[in-house]
C-alpha positions as CSV (number, residue, x, y, z in Angstrom):
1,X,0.0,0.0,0.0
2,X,2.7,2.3,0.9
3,X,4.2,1.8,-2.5
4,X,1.1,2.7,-4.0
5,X,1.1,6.6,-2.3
6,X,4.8,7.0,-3.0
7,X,3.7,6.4,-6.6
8,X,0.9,8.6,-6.9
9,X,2.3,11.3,-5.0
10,X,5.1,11.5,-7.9
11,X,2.6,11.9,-10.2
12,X,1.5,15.5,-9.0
13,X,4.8,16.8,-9.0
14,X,4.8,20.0,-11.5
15,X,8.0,20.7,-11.7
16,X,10.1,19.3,-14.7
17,X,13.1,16.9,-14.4
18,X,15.7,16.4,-16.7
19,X,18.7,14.0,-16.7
20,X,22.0,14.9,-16.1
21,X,24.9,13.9,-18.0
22,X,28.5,14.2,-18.0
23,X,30.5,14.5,-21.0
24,X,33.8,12.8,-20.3
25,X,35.3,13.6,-23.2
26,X,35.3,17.3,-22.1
27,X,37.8,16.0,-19.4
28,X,39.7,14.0,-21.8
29,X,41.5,16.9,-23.5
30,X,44.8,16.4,-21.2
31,X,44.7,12.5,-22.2
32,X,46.1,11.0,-25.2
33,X,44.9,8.2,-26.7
34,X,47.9,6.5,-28.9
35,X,47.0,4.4,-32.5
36,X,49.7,1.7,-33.5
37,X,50.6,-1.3,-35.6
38,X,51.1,-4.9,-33.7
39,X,53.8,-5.2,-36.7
40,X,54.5,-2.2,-38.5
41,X,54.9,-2.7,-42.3
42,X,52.8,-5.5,-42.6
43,X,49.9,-5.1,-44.6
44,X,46.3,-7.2,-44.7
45,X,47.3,-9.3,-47.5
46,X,44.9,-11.5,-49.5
47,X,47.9,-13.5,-51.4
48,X,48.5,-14.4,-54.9
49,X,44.6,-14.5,-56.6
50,X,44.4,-15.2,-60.6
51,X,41.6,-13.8,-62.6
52,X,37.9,-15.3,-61.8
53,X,39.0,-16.3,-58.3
54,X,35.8,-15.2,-56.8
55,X,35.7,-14.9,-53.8
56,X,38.8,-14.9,-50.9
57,X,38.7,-14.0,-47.2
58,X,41.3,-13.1,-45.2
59,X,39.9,-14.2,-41.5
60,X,40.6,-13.0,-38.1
61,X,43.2,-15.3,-37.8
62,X,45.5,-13.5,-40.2
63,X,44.0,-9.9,-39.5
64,X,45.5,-6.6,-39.5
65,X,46.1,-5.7,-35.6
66,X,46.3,-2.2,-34.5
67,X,46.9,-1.2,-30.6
68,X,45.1,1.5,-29.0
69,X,47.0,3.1,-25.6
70,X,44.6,5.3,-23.7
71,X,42.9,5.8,-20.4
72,X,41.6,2.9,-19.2
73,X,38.0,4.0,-17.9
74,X,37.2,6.5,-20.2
75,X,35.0,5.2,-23.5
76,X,36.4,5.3,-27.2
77,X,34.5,5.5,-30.4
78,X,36.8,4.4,-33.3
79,X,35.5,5.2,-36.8
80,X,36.5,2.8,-40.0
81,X,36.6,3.9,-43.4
82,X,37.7,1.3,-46.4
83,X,37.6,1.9,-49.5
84,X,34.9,0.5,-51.4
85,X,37.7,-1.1,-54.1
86,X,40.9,-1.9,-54.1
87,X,42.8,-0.6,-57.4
88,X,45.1,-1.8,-59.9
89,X,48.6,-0.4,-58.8
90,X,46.1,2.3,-56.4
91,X,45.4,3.8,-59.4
92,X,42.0,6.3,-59.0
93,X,41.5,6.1,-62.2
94,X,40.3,2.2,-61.6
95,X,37.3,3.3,-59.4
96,X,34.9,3.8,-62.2
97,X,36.9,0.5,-64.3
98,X,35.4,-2.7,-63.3
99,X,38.4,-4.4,-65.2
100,X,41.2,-2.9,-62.5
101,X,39.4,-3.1,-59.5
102,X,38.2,-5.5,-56.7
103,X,35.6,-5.3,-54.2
104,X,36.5,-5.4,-50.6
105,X,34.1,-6.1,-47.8
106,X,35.4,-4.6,-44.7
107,X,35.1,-6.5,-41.3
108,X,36.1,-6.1,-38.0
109,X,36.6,-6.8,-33.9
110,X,38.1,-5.4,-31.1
111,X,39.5,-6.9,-27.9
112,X,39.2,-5.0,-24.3
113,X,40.2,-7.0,-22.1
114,X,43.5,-6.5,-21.1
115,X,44.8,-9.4,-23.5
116,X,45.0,-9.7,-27.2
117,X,43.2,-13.1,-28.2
118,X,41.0,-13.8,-30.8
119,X,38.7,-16.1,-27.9
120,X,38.3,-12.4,-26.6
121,X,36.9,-10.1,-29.2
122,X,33.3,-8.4,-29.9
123,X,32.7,-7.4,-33.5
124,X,32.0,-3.6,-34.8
125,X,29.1,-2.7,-36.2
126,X,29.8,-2.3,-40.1
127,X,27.5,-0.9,-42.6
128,X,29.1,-1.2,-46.4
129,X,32.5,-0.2,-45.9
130,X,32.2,1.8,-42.7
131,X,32.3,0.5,-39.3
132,X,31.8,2.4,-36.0
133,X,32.0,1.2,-32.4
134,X,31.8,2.7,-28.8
135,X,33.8,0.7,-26.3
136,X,35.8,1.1,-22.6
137,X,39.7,0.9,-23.3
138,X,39.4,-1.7,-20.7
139,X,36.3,-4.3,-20.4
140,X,34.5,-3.2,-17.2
141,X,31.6,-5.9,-17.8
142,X,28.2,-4.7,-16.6
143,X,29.6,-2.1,-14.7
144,X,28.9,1.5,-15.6
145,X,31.8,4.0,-16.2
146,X,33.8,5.1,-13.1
147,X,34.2,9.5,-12.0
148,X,35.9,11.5,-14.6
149,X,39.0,11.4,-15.1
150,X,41.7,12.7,-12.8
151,X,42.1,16.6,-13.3
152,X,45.7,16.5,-14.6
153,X,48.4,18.4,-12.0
154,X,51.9,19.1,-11.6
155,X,53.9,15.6,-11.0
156,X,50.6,14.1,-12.5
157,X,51.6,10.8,-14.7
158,X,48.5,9.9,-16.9
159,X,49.8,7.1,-18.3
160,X,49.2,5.2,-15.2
161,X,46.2,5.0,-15.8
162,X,46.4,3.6,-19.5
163,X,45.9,0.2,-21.1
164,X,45.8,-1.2,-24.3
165,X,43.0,-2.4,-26.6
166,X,43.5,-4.1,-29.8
167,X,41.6,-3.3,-33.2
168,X,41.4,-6.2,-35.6
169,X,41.0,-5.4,-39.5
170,X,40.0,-8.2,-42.6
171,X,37.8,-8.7,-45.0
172,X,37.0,-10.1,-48.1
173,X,37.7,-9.5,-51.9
174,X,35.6,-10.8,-54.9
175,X,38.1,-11.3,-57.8
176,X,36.4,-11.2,-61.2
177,X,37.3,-10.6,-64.6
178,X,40.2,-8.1,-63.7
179,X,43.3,-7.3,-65.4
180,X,46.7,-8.6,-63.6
181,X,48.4,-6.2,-60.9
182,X,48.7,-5.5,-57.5
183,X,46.0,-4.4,-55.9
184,X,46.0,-1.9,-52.9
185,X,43.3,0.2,-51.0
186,X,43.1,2.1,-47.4
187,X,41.1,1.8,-44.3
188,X,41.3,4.8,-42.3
189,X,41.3,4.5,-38.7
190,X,39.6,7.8,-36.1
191,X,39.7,7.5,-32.6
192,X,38.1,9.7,-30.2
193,X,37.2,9.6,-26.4
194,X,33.8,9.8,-25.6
């Protein structure tokens, strides 16, 4: 019964409330947030593919890994970008040229948990060849995100607080009727703090 009154009483209330939210990222200016290759050089390679190949993935397994360094409680939101083709020799040209390009599905996974393994990833959400995901630095399960971040001070060492997460790029290509070449193309990588 007494829940009852507490919930009608509520109900009269006039006065308008409004939730209250704290952009974290406006704290975040002092923080960096650090993209790298696993194994610079390296590039996602899809091997030696002849003419009418069809189709030919390139799995997590053998992905392109990139680290991120950054404050480990604060959210990220790392954009993708791929090109929609990959071109003969990276030639522009071969964008509109069905017989110098390849398609290229994008696909990819991160891992927050502190270690980099495959057993441990969550995909991003990938539209075409764009992906976008929001994720902690470090996994913090069903727990919401901690108090802003530290004000930063004289003596202060950030990168205490930092830890890595690991961004996993593949795909797949659809060789046709193409002429012989090497292929290349670009996924840009943005990273911001929430």
């Amino acid at each position: 019964m007494s829940k009852l009154a507490f919930i009608l009483s509520l109900s009269f209330l006039s006065v308008t409330l409004h939730a209250q939210e704290i952009d974290f990222g406006s704290f975040s200016s002092s923080y960096s947030v650090t993209l790298s290759e696993l194994s610079p050089g390296s590039e996602l390679d899809f091997g030696t593919l002849i003419q009418n190949d069809g189709v030919s993935t390139v799995t997590i397994d053998n992905a392109k890994v990139l680290t991120i360094e950054g404050v480990k409680y604060l959210d990220i939101i790392v954009d993708l970008t791929a090109d929609q083709y990959l071109l003969l020799n990276g030639n522009l040209s071969c964008q509109t040229n069905p017989s110098c390009r390849i398609p290229y599905t994008l696909q990819a996974s991160y891992a927050n948990r502190g270690i980099m393994s495959i057993s441990q990833v969550s995909d991003f959400l990938v539209s075409g060849t764009t992906a976008s995901e929001q994720f902690p630095i470090k996994y913090r399960g069903n727990v919401p995100p901690g108090p802003p971040p530290t004000p930063v001070y004289e003596g202060f060492n950030p990168s205490l607080f930092n830890e890595t997460a690991y961004i996993y790029i593949y795909g797949s290509v659809n060789v046709g009727n193409v002429d012989a070449g090497s292929y290349t193309g670009t996924v840009n990588v943005t990273i911001n703090y929430d």
